[in-house]
PDB file of N, CA, C, O and CB in Angstrom:
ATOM      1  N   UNK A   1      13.044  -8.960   8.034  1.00  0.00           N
ATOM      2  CA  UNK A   1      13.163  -7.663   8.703  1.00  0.00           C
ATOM      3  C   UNK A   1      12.124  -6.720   8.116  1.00  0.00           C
ATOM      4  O   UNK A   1      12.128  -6.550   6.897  1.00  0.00           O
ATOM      5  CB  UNK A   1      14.604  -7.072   8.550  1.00  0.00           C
ATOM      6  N   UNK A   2      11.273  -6.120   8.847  1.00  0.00           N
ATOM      7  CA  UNK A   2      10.204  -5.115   8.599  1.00  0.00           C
ATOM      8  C   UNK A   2      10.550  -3.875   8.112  1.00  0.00           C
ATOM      9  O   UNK A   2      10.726  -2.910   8.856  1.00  0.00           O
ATOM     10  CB  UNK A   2       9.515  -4.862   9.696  1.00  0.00           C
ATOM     11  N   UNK A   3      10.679  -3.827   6.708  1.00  0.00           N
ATOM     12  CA  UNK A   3      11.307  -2.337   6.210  1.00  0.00           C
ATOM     13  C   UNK A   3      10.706  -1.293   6.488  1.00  0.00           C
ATOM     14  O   UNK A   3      11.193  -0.401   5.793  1.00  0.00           O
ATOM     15  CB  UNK A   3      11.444  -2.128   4.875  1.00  0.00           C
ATOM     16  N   UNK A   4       9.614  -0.761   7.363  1.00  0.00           N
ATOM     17  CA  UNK A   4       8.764  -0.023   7.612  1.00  0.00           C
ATOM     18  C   UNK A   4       9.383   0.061   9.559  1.00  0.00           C
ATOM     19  O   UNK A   4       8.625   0.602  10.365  1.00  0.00           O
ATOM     20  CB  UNK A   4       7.120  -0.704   7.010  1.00  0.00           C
ATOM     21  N   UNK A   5      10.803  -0.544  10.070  1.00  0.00           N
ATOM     22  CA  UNK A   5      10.918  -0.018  11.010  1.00  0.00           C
ATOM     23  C   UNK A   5      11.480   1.265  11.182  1.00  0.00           C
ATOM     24  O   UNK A   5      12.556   1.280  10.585  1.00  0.00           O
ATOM     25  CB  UNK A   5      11.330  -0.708  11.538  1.00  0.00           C
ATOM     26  N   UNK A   6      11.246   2.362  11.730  1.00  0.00           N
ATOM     27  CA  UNK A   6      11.802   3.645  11.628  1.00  0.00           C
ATOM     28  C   UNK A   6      12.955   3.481  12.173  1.00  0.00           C
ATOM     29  O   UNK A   6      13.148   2.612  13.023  1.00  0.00           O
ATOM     30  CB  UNK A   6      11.097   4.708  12.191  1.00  0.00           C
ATOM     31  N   UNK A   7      14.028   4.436  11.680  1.00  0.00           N
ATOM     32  CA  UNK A   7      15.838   4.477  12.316  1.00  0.00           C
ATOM     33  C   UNK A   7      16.029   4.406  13.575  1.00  0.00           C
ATOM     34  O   UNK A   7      16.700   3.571  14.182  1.00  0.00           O
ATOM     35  CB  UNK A   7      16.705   5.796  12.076  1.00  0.00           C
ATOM     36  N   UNK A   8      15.300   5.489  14.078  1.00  0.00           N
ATOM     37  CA  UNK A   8      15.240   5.430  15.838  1.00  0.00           C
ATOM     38  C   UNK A   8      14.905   3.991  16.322  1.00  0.00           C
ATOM     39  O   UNK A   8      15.640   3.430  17.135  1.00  0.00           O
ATOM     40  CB  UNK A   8      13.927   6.501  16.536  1.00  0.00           C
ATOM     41  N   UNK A   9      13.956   3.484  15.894  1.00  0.00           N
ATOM     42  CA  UNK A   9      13.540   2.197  16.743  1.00  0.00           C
ATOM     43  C   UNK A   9      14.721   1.313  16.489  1.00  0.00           C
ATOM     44  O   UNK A   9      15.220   0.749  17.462  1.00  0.00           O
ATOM     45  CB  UNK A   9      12.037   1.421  16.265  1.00  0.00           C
ATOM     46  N   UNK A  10      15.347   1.078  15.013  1.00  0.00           N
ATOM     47  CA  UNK A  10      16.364   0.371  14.641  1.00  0.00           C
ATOM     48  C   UNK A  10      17.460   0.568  15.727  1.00  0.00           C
ATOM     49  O   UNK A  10      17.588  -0.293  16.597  1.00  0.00           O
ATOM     50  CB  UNK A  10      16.754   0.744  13.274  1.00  0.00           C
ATOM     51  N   UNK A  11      18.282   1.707  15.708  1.00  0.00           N
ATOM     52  CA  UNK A  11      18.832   1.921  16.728  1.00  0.00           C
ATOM     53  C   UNK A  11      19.227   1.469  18.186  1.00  0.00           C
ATOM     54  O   UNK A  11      20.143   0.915  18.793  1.00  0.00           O
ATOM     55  CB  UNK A  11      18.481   2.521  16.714  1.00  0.00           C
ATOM     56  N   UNK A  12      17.645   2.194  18.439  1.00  0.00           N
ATOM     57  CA  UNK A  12      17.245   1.249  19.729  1.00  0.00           C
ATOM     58  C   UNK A  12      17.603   0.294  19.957  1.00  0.00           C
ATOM     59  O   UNK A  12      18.254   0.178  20.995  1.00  0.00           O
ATOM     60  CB  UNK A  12      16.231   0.907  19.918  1.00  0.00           C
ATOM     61  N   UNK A  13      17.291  -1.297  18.822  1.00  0.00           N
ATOM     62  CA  UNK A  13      17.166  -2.414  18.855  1.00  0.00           C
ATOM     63  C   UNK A  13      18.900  -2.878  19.005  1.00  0.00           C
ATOM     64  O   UNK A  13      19.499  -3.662  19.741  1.00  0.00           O
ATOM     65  CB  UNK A  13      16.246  -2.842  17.630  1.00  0.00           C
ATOM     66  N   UNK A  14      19.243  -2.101  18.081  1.00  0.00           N
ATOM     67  CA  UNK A  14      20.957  -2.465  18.496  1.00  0.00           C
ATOM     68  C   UNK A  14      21.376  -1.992  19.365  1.00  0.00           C
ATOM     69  O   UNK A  14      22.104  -2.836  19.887  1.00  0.00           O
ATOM     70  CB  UNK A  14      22.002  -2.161  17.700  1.00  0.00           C
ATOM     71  N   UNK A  15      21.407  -0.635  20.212  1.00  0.00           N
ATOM     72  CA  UNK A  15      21.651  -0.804  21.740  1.00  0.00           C
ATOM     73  C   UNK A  15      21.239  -1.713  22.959  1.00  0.00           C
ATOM     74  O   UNK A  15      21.793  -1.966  24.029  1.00  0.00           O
ATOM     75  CB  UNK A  15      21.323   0.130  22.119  1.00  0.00           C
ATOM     76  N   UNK A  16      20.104  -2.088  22.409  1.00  0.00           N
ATOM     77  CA  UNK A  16      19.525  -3.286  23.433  1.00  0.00           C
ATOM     78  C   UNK A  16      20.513  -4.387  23.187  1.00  0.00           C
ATOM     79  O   UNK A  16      21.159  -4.717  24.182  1.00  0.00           O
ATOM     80  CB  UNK A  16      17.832  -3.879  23.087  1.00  0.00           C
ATOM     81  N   UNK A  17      20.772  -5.037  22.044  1.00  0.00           N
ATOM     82  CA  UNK A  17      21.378  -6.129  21.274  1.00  0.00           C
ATOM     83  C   UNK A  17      22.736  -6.049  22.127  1.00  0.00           C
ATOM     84  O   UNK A  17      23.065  -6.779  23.063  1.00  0.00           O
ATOM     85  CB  UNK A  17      21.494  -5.881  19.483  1.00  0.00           C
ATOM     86  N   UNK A  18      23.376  -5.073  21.613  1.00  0.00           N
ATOM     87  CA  UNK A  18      24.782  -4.825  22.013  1.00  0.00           C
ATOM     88  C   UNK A  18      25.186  -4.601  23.938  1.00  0.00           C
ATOM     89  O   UNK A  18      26.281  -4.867  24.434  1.00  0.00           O
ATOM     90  CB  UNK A  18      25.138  -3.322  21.074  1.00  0.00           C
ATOM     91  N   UNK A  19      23.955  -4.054  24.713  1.00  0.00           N
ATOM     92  CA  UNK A  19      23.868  -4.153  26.267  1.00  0.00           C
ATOM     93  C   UNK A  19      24.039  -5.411  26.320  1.00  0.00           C
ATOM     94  O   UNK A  19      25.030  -5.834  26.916  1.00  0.00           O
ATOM     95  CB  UNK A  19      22.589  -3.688  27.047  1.00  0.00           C
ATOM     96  N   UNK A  20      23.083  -6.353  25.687  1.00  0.00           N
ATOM     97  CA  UNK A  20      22.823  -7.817  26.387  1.00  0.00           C
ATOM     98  C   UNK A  20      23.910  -8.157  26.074  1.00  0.00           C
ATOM     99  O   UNK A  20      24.425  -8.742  27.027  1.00  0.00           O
ATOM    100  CB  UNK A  20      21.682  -8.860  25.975  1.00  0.00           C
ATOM    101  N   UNK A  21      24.856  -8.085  24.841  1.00  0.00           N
ATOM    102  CA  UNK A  21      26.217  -8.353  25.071  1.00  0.00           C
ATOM    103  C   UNK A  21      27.543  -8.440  25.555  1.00  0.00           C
ATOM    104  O   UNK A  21      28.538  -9.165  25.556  1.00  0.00           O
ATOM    105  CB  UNK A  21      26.336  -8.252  24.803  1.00  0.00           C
ATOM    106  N   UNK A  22      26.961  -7.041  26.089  1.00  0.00           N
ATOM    107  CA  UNK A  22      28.485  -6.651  26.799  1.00  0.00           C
ATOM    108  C   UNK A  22      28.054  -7.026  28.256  1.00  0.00           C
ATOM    109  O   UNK A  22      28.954  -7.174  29.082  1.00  0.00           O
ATOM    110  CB  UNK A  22      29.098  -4.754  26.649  1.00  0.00           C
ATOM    111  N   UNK A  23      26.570  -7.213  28.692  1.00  0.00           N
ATOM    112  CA  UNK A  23      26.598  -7.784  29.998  1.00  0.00           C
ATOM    113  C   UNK A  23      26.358  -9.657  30.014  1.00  0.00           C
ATOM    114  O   UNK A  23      25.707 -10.303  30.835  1.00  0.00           O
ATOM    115  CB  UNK A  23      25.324  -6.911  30.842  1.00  0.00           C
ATOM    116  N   UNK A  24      27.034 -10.103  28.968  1.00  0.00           N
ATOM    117  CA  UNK A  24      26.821 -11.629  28.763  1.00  0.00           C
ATOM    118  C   UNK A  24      25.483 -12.384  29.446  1.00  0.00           C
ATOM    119  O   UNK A  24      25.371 -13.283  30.280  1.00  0.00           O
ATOM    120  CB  UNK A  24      28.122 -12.331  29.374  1.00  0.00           C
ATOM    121  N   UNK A  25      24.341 -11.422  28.535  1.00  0.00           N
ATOM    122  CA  UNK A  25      22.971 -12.033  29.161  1.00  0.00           C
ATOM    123  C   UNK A  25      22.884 -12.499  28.029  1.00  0.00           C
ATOM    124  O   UNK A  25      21.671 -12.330  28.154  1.00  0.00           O
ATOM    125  CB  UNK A  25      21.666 -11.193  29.787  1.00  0.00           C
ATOM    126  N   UNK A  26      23.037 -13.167  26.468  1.00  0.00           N
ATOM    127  CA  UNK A  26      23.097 -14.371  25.797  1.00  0.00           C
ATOM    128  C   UNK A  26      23.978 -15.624  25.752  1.00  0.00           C
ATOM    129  O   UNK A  26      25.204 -15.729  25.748  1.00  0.00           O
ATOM    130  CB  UNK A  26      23.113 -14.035  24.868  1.00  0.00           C
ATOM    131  N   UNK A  27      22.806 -16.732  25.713  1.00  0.00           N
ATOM    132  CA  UNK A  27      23.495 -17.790  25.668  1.00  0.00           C
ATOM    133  C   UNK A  27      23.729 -18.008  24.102  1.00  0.00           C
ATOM    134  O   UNK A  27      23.126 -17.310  23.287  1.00  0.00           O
ATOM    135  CB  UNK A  27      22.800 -18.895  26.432  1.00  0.00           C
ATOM    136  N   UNK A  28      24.511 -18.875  23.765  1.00  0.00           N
ATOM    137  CA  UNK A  28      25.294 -18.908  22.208  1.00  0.00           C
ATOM    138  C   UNK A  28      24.186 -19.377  21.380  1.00  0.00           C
ATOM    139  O   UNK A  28      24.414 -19.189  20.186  1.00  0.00           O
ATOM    140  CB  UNK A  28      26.748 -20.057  22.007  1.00  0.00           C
ATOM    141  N   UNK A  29      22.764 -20.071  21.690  1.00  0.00           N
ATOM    142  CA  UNK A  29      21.961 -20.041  20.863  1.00  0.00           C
ATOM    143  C   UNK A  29      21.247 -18.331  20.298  1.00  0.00           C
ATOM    144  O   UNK A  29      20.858 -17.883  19.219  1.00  0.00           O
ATOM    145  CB  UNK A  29      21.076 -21.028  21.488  1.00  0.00           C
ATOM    146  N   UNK A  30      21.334 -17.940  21.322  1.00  0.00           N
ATOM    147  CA  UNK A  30      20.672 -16.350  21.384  1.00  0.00           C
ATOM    148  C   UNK A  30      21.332 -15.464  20.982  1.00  0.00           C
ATOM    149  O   UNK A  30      20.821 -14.413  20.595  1.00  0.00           O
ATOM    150  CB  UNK A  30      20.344 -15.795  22.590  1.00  0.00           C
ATOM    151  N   UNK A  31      22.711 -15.698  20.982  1.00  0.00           N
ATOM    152  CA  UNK A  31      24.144 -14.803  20.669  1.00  0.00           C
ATOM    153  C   UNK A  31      24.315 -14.968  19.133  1.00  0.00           C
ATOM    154  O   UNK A  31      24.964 -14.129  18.508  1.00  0.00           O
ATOM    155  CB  UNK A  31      25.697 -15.458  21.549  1.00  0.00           C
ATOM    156  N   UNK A  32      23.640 -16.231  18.399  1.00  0.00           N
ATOM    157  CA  UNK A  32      23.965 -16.040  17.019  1.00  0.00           C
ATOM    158  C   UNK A  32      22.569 -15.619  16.270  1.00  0.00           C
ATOM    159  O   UNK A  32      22.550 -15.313  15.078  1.00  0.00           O
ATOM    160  CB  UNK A  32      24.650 -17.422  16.405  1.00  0.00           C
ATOM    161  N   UNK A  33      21.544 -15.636  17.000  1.00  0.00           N
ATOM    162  CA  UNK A  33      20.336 -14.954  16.795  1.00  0.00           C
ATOM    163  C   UNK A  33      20.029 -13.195  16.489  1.00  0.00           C
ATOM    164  O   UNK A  33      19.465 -12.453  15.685  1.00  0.00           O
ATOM    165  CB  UNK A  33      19.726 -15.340  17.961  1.00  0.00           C
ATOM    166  N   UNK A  34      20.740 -13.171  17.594  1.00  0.00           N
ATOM    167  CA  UNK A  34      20.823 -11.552  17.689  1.00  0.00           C
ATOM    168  C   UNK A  34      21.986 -11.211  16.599  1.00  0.00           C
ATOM    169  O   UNK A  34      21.527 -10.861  15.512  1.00  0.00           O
ATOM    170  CB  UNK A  34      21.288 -10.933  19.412  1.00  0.00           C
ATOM    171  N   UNK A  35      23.069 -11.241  16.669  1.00  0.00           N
ATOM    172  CA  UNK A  35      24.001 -11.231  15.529  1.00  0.00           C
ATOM    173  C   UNK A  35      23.364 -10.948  14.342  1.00  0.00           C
ATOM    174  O   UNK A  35      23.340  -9.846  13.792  1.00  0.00           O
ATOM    175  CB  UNK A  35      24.694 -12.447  15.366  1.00  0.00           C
ATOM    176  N   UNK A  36      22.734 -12.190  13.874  1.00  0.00           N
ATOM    177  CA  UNK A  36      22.134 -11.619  12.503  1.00  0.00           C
ATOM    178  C   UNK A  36      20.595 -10.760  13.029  1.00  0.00           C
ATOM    179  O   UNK A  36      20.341  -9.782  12.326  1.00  0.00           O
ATOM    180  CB  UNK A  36      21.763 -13.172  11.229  1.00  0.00           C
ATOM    181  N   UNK A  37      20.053 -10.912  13.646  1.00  0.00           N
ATOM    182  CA  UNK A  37      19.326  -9.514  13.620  1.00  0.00           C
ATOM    183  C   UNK A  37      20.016  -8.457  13.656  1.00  0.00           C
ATOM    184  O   UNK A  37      19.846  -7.593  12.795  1.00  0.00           O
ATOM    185  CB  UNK A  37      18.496  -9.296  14.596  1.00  0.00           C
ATOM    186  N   UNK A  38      20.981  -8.301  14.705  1.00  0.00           N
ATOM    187  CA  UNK A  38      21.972  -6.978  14.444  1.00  0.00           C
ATOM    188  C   UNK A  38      22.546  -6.565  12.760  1.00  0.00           C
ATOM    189  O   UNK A  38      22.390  -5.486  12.188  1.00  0.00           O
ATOM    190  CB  UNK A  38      23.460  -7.334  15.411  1.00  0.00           C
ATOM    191  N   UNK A  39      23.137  -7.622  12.310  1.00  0.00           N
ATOM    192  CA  UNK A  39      23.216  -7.618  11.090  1.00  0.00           C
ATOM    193  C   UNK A  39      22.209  -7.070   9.536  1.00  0.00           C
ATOM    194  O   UNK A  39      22.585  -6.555   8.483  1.00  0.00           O
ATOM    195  CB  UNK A  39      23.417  -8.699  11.210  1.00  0.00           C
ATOM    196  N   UNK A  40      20.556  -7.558  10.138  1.00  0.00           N
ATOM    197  CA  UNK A  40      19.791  -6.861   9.619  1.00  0.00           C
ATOM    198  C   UNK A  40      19.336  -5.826   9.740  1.00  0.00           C
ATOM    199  O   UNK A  40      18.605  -5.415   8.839  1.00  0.00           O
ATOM    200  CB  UNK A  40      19.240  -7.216   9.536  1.00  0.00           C
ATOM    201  N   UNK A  41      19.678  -4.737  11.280  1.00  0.00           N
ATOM    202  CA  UNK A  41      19.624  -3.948  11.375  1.00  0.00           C
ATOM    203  C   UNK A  41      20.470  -2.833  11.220  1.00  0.00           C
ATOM    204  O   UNK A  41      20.296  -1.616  11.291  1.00  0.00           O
ATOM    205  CB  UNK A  41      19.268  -4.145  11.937  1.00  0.00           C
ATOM    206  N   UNK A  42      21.526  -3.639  10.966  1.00  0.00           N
ATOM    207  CA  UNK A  42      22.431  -2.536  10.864  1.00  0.00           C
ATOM    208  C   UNK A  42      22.440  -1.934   8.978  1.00  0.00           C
ATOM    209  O   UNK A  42      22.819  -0.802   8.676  1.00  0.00           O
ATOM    210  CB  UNK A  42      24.116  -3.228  11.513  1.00  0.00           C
ATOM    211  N   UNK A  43      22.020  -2.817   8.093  1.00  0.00           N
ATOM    212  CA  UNK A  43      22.081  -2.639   7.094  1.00  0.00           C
ATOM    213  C   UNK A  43      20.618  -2.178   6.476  1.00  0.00           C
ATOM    214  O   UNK A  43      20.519  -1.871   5.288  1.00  0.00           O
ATOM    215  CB  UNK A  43      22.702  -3.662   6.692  1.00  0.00           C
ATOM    216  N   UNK A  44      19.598  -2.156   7.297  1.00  0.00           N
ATOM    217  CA  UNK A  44      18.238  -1.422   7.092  1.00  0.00           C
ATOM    218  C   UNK A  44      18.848  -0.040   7.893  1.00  0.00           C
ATOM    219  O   UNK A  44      18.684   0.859   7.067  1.00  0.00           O
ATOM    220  CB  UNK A  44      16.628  -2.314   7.898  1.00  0.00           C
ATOM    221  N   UNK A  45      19.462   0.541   9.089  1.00  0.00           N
ATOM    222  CA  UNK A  45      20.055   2.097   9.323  1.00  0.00           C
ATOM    223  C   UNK A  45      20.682   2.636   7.779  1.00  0.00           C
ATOM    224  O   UNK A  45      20.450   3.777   7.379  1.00  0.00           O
ATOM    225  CB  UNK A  45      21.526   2.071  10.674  1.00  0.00           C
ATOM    226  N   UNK A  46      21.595   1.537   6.898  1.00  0.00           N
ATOM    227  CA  UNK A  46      22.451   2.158   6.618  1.00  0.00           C
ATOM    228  C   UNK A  46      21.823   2.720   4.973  1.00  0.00           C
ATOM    229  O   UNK A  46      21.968   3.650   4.180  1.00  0.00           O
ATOM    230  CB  UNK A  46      23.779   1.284   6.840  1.00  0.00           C
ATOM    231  N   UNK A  47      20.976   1.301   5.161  1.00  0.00           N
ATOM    232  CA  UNK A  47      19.612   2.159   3.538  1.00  0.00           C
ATOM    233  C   UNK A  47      19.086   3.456   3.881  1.00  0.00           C
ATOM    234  O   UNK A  47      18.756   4.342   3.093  1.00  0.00           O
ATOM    235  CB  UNK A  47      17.724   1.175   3.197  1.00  0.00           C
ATOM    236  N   UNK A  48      19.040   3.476   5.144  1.00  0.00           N
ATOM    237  CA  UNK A  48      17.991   4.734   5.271  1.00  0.00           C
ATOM    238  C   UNK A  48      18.716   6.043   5.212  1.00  0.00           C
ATOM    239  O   UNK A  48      18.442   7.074   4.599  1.00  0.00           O
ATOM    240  CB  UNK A  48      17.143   4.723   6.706  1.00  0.00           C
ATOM    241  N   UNK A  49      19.618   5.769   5.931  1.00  0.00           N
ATOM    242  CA  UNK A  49      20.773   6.563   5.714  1.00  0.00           C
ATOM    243  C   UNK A  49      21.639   7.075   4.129  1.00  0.00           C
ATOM    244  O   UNK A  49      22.298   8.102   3.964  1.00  0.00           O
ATOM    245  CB  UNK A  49      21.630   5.780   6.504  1.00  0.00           C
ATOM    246  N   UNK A  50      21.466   6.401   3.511  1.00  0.00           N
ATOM    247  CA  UNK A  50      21.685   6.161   1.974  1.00  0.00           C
ATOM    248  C   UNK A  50      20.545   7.103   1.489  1.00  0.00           C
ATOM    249  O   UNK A  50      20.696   8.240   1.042  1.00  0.00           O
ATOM    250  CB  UNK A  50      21.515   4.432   1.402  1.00  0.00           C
ATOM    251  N   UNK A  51      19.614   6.565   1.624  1.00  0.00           N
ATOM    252  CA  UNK A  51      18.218   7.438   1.243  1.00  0.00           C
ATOM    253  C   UNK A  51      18.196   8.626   1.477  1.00  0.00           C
ATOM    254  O   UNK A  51      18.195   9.407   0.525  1.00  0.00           O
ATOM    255  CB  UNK A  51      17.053   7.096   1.855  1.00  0.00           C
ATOM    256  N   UNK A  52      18.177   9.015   2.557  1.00  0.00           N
ATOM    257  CA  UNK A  52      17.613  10.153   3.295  1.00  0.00           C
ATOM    258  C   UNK A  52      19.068  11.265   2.642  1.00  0.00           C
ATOM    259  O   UNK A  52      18.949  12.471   2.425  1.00  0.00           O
ATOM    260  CB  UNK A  52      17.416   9.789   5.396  1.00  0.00           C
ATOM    261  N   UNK A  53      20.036  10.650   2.490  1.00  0.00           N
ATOM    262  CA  UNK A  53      21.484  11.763   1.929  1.00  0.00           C
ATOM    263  C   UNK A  53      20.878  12.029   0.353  1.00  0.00           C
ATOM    264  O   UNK A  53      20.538  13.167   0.027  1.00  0.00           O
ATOM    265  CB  UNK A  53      23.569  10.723   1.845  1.00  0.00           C
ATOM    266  N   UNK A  54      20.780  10.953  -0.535  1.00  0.00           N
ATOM    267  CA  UNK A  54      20.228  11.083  -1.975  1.00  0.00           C
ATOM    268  C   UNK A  54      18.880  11.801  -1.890  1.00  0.00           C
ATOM    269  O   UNK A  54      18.682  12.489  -2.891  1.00  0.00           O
ATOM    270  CB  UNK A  54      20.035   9.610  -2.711  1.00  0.00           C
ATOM    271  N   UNK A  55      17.931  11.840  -1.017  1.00  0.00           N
ATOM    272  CA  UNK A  55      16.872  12.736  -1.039  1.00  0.00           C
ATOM    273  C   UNK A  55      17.306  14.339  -0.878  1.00  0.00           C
ATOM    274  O   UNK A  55      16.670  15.174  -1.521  1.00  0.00           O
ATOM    275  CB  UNK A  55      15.931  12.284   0.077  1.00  0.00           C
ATOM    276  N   UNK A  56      18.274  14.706  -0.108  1.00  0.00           N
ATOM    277  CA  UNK A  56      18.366  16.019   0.798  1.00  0.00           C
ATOM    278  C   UNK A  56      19.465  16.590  -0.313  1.00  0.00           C
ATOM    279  O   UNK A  56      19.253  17.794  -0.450  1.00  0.00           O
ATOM    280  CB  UNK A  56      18.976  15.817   2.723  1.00  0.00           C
ATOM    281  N   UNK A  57      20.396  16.213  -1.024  1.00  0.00           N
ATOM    282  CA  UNK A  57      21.061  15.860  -2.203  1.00  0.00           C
ATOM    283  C   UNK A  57      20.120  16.474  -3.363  1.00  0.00           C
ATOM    284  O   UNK A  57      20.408  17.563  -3.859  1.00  0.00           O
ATOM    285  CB  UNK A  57      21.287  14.232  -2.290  1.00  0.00           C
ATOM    286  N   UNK A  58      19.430  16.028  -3.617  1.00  0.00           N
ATOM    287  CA  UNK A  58      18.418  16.603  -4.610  1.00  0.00           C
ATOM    288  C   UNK A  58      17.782  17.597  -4.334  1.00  0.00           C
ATOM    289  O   UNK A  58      17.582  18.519  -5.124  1.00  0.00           O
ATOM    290  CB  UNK A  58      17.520  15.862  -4.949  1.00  0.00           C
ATOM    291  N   UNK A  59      17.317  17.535  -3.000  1.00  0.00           N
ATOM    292  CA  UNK A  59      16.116  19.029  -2.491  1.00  0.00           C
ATOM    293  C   UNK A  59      17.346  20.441  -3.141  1.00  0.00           C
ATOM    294  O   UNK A  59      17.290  21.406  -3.904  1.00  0.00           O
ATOM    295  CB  UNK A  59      15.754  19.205   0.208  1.00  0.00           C
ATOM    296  N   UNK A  60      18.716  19.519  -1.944  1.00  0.00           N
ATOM    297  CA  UNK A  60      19.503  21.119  -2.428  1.00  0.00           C
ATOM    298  C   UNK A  60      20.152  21.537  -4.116  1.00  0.00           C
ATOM    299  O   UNK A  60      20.425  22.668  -4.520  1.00  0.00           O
ATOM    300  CB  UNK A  60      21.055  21.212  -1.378  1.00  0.00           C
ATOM    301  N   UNK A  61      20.279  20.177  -4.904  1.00  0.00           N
ATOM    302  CA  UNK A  61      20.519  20.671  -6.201  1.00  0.00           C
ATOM    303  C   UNK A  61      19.508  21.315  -7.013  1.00  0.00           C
ATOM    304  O   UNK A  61      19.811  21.990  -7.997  1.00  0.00           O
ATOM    305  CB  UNK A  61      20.950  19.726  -6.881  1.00  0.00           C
ATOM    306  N   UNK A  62      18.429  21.144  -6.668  1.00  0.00           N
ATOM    307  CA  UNK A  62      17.283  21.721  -7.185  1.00  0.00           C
ATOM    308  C   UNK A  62      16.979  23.304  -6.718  1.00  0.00           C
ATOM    309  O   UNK A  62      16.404  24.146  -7.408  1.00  0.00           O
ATOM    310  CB  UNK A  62      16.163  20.790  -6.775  1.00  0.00           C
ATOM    311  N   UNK A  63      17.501  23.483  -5.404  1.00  0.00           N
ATOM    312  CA  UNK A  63      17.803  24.942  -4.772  1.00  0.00           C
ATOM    313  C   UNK A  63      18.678  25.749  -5.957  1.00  0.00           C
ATOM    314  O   UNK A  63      18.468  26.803  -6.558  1.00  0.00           O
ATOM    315  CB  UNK A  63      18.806  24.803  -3.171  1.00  0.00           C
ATOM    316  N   UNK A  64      19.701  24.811  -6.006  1.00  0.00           N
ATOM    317  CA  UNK A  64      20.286  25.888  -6.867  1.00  0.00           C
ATOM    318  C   UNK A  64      20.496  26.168  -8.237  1.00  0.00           C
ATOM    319  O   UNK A  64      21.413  26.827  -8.728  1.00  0.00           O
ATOM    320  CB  UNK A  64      21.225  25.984  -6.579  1.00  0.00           C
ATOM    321  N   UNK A  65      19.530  25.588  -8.822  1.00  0.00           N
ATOM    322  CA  UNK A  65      19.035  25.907 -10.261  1.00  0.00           C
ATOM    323  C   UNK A  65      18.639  27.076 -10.215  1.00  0.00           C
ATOM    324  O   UNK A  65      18.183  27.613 -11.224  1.00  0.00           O
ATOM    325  CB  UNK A  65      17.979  25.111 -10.841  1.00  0.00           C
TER     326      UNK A  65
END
């Protein structure tokens, strides 16, 4: 997984993932494919997400020194 994909695109990729699912356009080779890509994407959102709180976290403790 390309750690240099931005959140939005991540996103993206799991709404696409999750459409083709709920309109049963994978076959079970493709269905356990996507899965773990979903899987890698969902846990590259949730770093960034992690990140981006511990960054904004600091900007403001440093405010209030």
């Amino acid at each position: 997984m390309d750690k240099n994909v931005k959140y939005e695109e991540a996103v993206a990729q799991l709404e696409e993932i999750l459409r083709k699912m709920e309109n049963n356009q994978l076959d079970i080779d493709s269905l356990t494919e996507q899965l773990k890509k979903a899987q890698q994407l969902v846990k590259l959102c949730k770093d960034k997400l992690t990140k981006t709180d511990e960054e904004i976290q600091k900007i403001l403790n440093s405010e209030q020194q």
